[in-house]
VEXLO-821851 format. One record per atom (N, C-alpha, C): residue in three letters; x, y, z. Coordinates in steps of 0.001 Angstrom, whole numbers, plus 500000, padded with zeros to 6 digits. Example, Ala and Ser with C-alpha at 12.3 -4.5 7.8 and 13.67 -1.06 7.14 Angstrom:
<rs>
Ala513190494310507800
Ala512300495500507800
Ala513200496700507800
Ser512850497750507080
Ser513670498940507140
Ser512900500030507870
</rs>
This chain:
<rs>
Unk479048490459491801
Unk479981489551492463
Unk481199489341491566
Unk482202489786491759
Unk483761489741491380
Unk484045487931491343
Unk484286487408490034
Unk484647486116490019
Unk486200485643490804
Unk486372484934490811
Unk487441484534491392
Unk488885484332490641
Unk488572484605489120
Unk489468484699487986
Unk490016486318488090
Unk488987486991488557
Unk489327487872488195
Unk489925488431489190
Unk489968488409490716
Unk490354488591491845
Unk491879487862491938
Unk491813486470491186
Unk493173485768491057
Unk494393487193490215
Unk493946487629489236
Unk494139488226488596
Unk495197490184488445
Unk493766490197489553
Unk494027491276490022
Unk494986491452491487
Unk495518490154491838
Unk496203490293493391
Unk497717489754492349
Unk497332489053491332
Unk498928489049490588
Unk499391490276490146
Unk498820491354489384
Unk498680492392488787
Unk499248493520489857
Unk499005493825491079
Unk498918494282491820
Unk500462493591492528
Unk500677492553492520
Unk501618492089493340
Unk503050492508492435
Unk502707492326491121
Unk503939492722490554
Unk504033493731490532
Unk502799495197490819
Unk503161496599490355
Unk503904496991492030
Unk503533496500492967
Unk504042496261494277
Unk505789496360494324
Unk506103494964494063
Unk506949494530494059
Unk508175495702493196
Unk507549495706491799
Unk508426496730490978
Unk508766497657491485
Unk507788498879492264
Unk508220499909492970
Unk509689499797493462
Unk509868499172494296
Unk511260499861495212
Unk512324498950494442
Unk512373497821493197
Unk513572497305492144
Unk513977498475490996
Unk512569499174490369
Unk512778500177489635
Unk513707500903490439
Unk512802501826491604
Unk513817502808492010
Unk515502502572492729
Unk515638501424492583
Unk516998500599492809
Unk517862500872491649
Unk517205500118490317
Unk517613500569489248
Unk517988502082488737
Unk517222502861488608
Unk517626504230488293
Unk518450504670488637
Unk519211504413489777
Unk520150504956490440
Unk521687505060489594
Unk522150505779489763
Unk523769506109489177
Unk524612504940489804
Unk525970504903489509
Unk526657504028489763
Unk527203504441491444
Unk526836505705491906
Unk527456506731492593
Unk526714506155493878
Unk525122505552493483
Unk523788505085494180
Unk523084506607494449
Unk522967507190493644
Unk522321508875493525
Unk521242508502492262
Unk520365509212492216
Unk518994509635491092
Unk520009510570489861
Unk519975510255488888
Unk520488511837488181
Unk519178512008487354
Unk518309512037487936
Unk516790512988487685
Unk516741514000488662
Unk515664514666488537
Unk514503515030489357
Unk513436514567490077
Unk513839513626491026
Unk512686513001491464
Unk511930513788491642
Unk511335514647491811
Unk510282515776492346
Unk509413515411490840
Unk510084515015489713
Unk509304515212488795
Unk508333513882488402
Unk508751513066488902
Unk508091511514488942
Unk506580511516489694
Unk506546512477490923
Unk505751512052491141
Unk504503513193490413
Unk505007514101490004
Unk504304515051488945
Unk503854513952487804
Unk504269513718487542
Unk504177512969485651
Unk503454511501486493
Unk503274510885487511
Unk502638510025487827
Unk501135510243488111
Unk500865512168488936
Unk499591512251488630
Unk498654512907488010
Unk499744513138486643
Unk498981513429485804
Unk498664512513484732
Unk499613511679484696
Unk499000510355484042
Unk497565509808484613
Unk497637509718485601
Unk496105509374486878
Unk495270510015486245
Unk495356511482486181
Unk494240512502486181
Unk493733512192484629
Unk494412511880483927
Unk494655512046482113
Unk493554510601482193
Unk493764509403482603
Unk493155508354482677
Unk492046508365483134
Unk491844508806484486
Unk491043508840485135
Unk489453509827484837
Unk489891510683483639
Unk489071511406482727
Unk488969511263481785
Unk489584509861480478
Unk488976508935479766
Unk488025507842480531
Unk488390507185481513
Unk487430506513481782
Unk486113507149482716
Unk486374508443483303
Unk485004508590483353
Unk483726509389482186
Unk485136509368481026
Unk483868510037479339
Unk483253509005479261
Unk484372507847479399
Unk483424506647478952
Unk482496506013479591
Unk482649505727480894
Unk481429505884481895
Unk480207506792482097
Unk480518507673481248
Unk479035509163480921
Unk478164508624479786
Unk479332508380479077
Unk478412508184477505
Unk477721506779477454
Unk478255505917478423
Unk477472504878478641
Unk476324505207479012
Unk476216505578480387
Unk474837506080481152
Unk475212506910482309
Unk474637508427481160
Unk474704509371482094
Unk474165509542483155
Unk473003509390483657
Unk472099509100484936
Unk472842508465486001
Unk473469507614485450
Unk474246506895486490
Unk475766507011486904
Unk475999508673486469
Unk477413508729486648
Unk477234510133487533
Unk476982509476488636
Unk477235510984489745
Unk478226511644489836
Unk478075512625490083
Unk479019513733490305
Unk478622514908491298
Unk479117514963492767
Unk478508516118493267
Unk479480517343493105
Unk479083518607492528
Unk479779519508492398
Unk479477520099493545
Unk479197520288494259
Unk478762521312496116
Unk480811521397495758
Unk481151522701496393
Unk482195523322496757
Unk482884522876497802
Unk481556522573498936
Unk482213521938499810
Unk482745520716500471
Unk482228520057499134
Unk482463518101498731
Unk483999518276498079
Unk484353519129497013
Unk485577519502496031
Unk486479519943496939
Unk486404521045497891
Unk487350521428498521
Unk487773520169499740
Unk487262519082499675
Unk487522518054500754
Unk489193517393500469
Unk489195517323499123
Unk490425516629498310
Unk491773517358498857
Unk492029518553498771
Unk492962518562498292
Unk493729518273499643
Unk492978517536501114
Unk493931517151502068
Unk494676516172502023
Unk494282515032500896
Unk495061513931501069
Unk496085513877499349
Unk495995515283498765
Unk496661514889497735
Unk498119515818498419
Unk497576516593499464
Unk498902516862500240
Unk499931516670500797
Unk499059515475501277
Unk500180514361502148
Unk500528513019500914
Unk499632512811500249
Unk500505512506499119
Unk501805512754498293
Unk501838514100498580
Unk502749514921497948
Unk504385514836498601
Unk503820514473500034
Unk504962514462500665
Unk505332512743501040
Unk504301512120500865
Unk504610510699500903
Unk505503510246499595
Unk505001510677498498
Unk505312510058497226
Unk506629510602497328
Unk506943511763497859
Unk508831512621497604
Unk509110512175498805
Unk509370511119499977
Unk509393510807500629
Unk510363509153500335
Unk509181508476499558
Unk509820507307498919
Unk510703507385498848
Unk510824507953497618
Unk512728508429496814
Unk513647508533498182
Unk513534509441499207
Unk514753509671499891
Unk514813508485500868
Unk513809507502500916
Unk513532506710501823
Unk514845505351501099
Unk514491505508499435
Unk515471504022498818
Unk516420504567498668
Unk516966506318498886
Unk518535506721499135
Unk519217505947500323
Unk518285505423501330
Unk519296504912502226
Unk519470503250502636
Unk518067502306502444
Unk517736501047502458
Unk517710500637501142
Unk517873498787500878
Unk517618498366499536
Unk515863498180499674
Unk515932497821498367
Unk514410497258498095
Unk513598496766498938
Unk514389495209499462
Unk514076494682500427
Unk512986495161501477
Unk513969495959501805
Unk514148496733503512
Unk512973497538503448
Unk512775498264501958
Unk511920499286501552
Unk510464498522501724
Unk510431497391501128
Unk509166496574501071
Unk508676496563502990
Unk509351495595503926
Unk509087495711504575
Unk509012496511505588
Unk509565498070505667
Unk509152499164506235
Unk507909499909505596
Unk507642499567504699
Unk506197499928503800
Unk504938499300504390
Unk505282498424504661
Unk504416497558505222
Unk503863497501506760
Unk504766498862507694
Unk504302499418508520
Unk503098500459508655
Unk502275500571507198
Unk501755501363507354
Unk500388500470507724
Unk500599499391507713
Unk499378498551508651
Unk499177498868510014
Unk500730498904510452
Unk500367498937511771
Unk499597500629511950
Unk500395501470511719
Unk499707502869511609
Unk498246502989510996
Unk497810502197509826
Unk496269502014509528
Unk495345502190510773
Unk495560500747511650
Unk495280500101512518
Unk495026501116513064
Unk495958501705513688
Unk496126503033515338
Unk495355504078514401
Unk495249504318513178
Unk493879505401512874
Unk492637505274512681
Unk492974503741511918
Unk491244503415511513
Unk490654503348513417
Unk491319502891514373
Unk490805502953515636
Unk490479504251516205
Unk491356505092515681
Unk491416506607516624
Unk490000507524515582
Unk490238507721514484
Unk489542508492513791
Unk488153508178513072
Unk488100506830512941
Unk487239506359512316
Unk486014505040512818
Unk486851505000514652
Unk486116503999515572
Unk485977502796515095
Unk486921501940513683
Unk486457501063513780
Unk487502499863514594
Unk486417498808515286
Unk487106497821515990
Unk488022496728515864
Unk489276496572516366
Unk490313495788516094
Unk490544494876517234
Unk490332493388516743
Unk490165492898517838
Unk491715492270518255
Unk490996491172519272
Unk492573490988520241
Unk493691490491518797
Unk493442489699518432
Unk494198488752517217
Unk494786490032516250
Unk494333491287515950
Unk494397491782514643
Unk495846492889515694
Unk495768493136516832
Unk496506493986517530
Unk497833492908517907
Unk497759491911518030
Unk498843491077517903
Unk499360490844516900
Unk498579490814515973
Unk499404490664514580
Unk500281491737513961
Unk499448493425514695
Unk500106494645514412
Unk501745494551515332
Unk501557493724516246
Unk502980493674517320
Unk504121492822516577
Unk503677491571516240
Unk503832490527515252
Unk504726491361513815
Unk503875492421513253
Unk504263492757512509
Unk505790493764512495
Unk505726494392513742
Unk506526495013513800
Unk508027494302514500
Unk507756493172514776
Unk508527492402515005
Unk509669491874514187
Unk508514491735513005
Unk509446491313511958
Unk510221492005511195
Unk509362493715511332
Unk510609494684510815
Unk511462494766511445
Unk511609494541512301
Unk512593495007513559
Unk513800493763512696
Unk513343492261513576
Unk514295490890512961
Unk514843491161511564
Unk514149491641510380
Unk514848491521509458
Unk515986492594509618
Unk516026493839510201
Unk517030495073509906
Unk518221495027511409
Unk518002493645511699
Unk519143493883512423
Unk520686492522511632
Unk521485493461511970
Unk522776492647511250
Unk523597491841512091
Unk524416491468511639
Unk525378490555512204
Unk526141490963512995
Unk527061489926513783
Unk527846490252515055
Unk528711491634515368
Unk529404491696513920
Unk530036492834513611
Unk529645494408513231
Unk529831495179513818
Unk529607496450512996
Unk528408496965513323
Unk527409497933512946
Unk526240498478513831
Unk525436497212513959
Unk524665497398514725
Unk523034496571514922
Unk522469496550514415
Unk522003498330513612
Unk520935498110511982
Unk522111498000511271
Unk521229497284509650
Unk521809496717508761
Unk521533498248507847
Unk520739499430508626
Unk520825500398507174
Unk520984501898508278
Unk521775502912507846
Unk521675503789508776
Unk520276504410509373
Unk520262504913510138
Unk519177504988511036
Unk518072506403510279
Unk518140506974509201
Unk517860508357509081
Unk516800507187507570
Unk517083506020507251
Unk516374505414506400
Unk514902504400506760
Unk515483504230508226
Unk514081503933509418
Unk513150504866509581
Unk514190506264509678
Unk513108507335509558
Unk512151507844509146
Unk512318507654507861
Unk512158508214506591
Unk511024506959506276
Unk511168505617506697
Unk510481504631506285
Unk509180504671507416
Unk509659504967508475
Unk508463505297509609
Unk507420506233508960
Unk508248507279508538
Unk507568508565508331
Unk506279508243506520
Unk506931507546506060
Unk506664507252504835
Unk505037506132505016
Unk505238504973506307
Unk504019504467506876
Unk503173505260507116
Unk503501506444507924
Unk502536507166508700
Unk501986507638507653
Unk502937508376506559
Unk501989509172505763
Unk501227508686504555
Unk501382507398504624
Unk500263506570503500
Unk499251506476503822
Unk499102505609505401
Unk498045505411506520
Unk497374506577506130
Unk497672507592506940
Unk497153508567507070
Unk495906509037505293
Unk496653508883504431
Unk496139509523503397
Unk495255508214502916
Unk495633506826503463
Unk494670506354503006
Unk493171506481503486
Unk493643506288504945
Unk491872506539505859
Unk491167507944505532
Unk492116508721505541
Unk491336509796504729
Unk490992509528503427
Unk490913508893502576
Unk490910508750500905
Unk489442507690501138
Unk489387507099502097
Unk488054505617501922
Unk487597506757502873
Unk487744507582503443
Unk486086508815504072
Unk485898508966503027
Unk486802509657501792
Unk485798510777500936
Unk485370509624500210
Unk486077508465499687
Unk485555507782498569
Unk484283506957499453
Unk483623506994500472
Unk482471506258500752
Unk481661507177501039
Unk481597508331501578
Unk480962509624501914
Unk479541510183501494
Unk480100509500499565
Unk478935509502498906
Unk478703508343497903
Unk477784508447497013
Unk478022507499495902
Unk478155507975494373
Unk479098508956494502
Unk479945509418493140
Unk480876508661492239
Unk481011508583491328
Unk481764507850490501
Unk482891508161490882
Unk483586506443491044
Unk485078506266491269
Unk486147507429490606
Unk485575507607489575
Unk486539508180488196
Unk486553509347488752
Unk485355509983488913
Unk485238511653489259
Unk485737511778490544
Unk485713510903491633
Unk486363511597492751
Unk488026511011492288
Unk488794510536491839
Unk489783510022491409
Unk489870511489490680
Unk489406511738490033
Unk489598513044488918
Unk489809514283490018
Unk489397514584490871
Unk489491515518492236
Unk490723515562492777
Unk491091513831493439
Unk492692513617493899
Unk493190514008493170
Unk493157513376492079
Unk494282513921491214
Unk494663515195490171
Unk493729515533490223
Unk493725516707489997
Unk494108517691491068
Unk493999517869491990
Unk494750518599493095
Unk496237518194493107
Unk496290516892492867
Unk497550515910493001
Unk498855516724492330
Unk498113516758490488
Unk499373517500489929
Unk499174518870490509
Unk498365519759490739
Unk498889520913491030
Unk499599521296492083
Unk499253520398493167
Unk500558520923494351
Unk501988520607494119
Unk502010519336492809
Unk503346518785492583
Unk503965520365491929
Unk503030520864491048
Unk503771521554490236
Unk504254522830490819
Unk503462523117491919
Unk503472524152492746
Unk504755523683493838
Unk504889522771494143
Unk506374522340494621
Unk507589522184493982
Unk507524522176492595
Unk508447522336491954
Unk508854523688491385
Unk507861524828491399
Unk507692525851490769
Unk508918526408492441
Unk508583526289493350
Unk508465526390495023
Unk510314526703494690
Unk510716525175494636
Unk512160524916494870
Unk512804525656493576
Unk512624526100492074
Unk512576527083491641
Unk512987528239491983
Unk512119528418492417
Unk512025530080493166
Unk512905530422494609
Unk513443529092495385
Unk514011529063496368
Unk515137528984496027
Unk516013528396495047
Unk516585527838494145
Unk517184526194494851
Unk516370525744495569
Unk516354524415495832
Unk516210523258494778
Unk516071524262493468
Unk515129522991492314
Unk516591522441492161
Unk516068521453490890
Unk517371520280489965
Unk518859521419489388
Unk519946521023489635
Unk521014521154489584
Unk520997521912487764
Unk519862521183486973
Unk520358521367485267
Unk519410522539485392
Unk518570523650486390
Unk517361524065486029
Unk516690524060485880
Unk515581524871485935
Unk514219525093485933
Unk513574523726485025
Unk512851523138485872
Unk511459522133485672
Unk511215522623484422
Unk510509523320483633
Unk509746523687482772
Unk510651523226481533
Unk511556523638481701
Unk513030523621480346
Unk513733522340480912
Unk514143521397481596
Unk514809520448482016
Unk514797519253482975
Unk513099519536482946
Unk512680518642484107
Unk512632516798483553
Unk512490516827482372
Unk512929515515482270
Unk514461515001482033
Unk515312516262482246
Unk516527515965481724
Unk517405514428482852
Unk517528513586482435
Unk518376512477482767
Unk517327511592482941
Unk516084511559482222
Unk515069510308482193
Unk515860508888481742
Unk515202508250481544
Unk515484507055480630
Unk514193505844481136
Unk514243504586480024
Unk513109503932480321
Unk512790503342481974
Unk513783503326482503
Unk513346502884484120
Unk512571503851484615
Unk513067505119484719
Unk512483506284485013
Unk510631506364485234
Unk510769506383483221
Unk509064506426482855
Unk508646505301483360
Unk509168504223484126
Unk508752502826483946
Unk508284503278485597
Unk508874503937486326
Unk508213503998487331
Unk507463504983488261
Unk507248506047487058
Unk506231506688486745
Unk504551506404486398
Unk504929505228485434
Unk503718504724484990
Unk503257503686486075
Unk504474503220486515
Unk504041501898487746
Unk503381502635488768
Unk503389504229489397
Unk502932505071490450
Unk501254504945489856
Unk501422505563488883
Unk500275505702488244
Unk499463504932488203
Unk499039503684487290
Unk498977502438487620
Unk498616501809488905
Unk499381501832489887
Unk498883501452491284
Unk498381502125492013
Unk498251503535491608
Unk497092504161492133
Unk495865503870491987
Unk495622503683490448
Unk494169503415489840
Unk493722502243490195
Unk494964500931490474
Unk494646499725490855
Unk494502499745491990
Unk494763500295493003
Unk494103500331494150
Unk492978500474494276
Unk492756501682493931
Unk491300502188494158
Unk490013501475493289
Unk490237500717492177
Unk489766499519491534
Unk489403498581492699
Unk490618497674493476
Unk490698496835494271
Unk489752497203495466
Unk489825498469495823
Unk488499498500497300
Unk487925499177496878
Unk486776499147495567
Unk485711499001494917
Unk485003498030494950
Unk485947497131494040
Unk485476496022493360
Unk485658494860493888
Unk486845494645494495
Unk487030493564495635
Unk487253493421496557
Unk488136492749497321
Unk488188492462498601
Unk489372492312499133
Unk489292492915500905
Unk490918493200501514
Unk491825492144500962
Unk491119491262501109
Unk492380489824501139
Unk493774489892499933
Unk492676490680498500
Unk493144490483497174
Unk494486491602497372
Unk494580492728497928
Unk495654493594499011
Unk496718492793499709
Unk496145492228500483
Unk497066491343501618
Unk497632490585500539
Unk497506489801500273
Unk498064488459499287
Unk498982489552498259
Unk498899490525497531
Unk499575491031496598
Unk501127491555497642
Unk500446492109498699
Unk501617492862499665
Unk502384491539500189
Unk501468490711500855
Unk502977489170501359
Unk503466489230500281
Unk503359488758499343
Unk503700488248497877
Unk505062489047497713
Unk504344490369497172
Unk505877491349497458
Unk506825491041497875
Unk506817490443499067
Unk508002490870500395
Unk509015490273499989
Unk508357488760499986
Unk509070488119499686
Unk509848487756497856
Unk508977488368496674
Unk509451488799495562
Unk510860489400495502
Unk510531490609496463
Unk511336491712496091
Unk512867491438496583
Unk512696490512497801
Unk513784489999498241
Unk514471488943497352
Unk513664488009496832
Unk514455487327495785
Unk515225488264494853
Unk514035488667494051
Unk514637489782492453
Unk515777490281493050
Unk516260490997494011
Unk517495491716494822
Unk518894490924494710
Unk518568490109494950
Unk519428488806495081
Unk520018488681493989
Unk519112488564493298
Unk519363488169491811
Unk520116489274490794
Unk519498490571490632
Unk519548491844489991
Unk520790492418490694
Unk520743492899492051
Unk521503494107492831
Unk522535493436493928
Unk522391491968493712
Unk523558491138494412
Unk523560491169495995
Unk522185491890496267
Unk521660491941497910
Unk522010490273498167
Unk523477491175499643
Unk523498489414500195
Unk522293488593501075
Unk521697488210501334
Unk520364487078501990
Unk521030487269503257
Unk520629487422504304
Unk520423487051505350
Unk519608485893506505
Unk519470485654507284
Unk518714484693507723
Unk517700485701508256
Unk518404486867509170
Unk516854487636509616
Unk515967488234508673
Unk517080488594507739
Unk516029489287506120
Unk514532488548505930
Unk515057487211505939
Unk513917485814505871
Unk513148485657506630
Unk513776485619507761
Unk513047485561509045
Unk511949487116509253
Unk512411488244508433
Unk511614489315509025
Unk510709489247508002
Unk510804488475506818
Unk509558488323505615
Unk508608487855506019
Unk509754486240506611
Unk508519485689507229
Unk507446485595508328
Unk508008486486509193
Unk506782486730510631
Unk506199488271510122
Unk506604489245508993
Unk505770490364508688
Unk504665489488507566
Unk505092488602506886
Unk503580487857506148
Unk502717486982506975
Unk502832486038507676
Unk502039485525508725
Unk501152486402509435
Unk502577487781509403
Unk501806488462510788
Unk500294489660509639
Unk500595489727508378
Unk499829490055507522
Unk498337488954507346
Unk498514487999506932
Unk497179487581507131
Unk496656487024508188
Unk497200486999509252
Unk496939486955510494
Unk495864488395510964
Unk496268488797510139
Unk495322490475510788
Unk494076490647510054
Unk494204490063508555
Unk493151489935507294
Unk492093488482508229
Unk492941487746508448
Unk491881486704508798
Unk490851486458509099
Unk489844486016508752
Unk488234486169508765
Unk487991485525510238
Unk486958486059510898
Unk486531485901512248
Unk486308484351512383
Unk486409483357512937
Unk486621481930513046
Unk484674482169513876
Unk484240480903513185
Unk482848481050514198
Unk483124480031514999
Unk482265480197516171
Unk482488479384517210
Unk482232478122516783
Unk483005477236517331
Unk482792475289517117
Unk481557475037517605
Unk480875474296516944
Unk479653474017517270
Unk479604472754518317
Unk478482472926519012
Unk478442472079520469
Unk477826471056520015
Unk478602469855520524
Unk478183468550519926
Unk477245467989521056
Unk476209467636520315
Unk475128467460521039
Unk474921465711520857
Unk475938464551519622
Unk476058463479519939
Unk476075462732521462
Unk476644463266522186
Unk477217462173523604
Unk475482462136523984
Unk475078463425524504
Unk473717463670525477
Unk472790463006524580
Unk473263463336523013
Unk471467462253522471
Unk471573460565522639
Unk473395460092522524
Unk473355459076522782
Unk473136458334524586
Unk473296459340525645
Unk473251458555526910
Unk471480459022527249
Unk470313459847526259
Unk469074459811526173
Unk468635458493525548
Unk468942458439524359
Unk468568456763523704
Unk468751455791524391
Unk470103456039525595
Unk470690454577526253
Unk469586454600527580
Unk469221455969527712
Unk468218455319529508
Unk467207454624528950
Unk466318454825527742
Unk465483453599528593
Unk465857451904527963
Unk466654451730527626
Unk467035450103527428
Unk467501449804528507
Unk468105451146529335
Unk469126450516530593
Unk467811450753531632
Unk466615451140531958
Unk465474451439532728
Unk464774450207532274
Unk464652449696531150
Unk464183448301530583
Unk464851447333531417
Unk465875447781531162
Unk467019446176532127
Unk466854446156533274
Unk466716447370534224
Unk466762446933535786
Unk465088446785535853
Unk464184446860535039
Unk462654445957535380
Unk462892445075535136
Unk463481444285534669
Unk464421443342534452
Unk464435442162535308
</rs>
């Protein structure tokens, strides 16, 4: 049983690695609002940090007690992975072009569509049931993306061009997607967290590198050349900073629906929304809006509104009937009376 210190803990932890995502990649940006990296290479160096971690802590989980550190090697358990480190691949290079066109903000709460898309898979693929309240809250939710990204009297209707909705749609779908696939394989069996983590990610860096090798050879790669000789060329500490933050919230995820519970998720993601919109304010001089607010606030309501634990029925008060039983016979006393 996960204490409640530690669950406090872990939804702060989580809320700030949240939140950081789309301020970092705000930050990095040139004065121009361009990357002068390689993003292609971030999300490389994010999972191999994973993989690098994720195979210290499962030495150390062996040498504790080997007996108890499963591992199924069957071929056909291993070859299961490398579907969701695919769409990873294209989710994670996805991001990046997603904060080329929206701020932080905007980024947080189009991220946060991937509930609603959860929802429409965990129902389609995985049969599990969503009741009336949790499908209103998915409507609810999208409501509020909608309210926050529309602008003022003047000038378009969205507040961000339309190819950054896209990109943010597309970016829901493909988290969803890789997550419901990621809780099949990780419940499937009872293998150590670490070792199937060691699988993702290990497939993880090689398709990165194989996509970078790709654009290379197409000559689609980075402007300074070949990955191998220049792929960190125009880093700096934001960069690694949100590299390690990818990294990091990978492992903390998959920690979190282990070890605890949806809620400690929900609470880190509201939390966000509304974080990221302040820090903006503050940092990148994002002007506030009223719908900005307004779309925080009916996409968090409409967030634990969907988490919300099943209400049990009110219990039937059985006071009135025991009191007009006690009252017949004094009043059957009175008319012998």
């Amino acid at each position: 049983m996960v204490s409640a210190t530690l669950k406090f803990t872990a939804a702060a932890t989580l809320t700030c690695l949240t939140c950081s995502q789309g301020l970092l990649m705000e930050a990095s940006k040139d004065e121009h609002g361009k990357y002068p990296y390689n993003v292609a290479m971030v999300p490389l160096m994010s999972e191999f940090m994973k993989l690098v971690l994720s195979g210290f802590l499962l030495y150390q989980q062996y040498s504790k007690d080997p007996k108890a550190t499963q591992m199924t090697m069957d071929w056909r358990s291993v070859m299961l992975f490398p579907i969701p480190s695919i769409i990873y691949l294209f989710h994670n290079n996805v991001q990046f072009y997603t904060m080329s066109y929206v701020d932080a903000a905007t980024y947080q709460i189009l991220g946060n569509l991937k509930i609603v898309t959860t929802g429409f898979l965990f129902w389609i693929a995985l049969k599990r049931y969503l009741s009336r309240i949790q499908w209103l809250a998915l409507l609810l939710l999208m409501a509020g993306a909608t309210v926050s990204q529309i602008s003022g009297c003047e000038g378009s209707v969205l507040a961000a061009p339309a190819m950054g909705y896209f990109l943010g749609i597309l970016s829901a779908f493909l988290s969803a997607t890789a997550g419901v696939y990621t809780e099949f394989l990780m419940k499937k069996n009872n293998d150590s967290l670490y070792f199937q983590n060691m699988q993702l990610y290990g497939f993880g860096t090689l398709f990165n590198a194989i996509r970078l090798f790709y654009d290379d050879a197409t000559g689609g790669g980075y402007e300074n050349g070949s990955w191998l000789n220049n792929g960190l060329h125009g880093w700096n500490w934001v960069t690694w900073a949100i590299a390690v933050n990818f990294a990091f919230s990978g492992l903390f995820v998959s920690w979190i629906m282990k070890y605890a519970d949806t809620i400690v998720k929900v609470y880190a993601t509201s939390s966000a929304m509304l974080l990221t919109a302040v820090l903006s304010v503050w940092f990148f001089d994002l002007e506030p809006t009223l719908q900005l607010f307004l779309g925080i606030l009916i996409a968090c309501v409409s967030i634990n509104l969907y988490f919300m634990p099943k209400d049990s029925s009110p219990p039937k008060s059985a006071a009135l009937p025991v009191a007009i039983k006690e009252a017949e016979p004094s009043s059957n006393a009175d008319r012998t009376r």
